[in-house]
C-alpha positions, -999 to +999 in steps of 0.1 A: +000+000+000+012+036-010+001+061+018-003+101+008-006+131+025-021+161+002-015+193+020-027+230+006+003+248+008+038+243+019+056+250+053+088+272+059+091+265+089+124+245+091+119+231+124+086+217+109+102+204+082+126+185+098+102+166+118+082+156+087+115+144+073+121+119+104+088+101+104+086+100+066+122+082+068+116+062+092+078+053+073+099+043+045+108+007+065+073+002+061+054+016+035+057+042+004+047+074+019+045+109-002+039+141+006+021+165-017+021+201-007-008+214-035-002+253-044-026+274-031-049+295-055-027+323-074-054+348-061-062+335-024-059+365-009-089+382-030-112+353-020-141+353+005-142+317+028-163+303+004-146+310-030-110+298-012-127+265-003-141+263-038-109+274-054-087+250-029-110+221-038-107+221-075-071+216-072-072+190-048-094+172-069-069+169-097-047+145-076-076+119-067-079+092-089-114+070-085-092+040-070-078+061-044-089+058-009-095+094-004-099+104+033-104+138+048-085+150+085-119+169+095-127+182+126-163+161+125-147+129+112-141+098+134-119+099+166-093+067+168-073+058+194-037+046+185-044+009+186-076+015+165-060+033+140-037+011+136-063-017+132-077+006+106-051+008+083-046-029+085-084-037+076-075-018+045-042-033+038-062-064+041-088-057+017-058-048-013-061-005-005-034+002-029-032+040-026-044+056+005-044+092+009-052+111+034-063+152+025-055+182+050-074+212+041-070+250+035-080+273+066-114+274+063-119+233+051-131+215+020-153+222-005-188+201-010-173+184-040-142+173-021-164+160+012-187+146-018-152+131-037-140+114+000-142+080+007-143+092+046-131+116+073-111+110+109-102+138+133-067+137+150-085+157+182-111+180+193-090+208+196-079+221+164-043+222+151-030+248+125-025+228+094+011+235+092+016+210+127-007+184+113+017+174+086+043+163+118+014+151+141-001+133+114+032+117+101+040+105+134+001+087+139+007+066+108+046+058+122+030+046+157+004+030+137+026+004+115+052-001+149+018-010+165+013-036+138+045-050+137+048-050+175+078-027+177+088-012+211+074+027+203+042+022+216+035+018+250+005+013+257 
């Protein structure tokens, strides 16, 4: 299985960037993981909440292709713990997933045809994370995740 993470817009933060760099190393043990940082709209500034949402979604829309396992980081999507997530992933490995991405939206969220596009949503937390730390968080769930499948000493749980 081939595991993406499509981001709108890139970070230049360095310190951010080097922790997206550790966990997608040490991912590569396990699985083929990407990172796609999509370029925001060339007139984002100009747009209302609504248009940027629109605008946002039609380019992230170019990148899913209708075997993709498309799943949205939303607020109102499914809460896992670790171990569950874990389990998750491997109920889709199982069933021959062959390209799982996983979408992290704009400020304001996705557009209707991109929840419509998804194949699902999960939500890292209640609270809400800027969408420049999610890329790290996020990297580091789906690390924990295959050392919880494999058994590897990470986890403690």
């Amino acid at each position: 299985m081939r595991i993406t993470l499509v981001l709108m817009g890139k970070t230049d933060a360095s310190w951010l960037t080097t922790g997206i760099e550790v966990y997608t190393k040490r991912l590569s043990h396990y699985i083929r993981f990407d990172i796609v940082e999509v370029n925001p709209p060339k007139n984002y500034k100009q747009l209302n909440p609504q248009q940027l949402k629109e605008a946002e979604g039609k380019l992230f829309l170019k990148y899913f292709e209708e075997a993709d396992q498309v799943i949205l980081l939303d607020e109102r999507g499914k809460m896992h713990s670790s171990e569950d997530f874990a389990a998750w992933l491997q109920k889709l490995m199982n069933a021959g997933t062959r390209h799982l991405m996983f979408v992290v939206g704009g400020a304001f969220g996705f557009s209707e045809e991109v929840y419509a596009a998804a194949n699902g949503k999960i939500s890292l937390s209640p609270m809400t994370f800027s969408h420049q730390m999610v890329r790290v968080f996020f990297a580091e769930q789906i690390y924990r995740a295959f050392t919880i499948l494999r058994n590897e000493p990470y986890h403690n749980s």
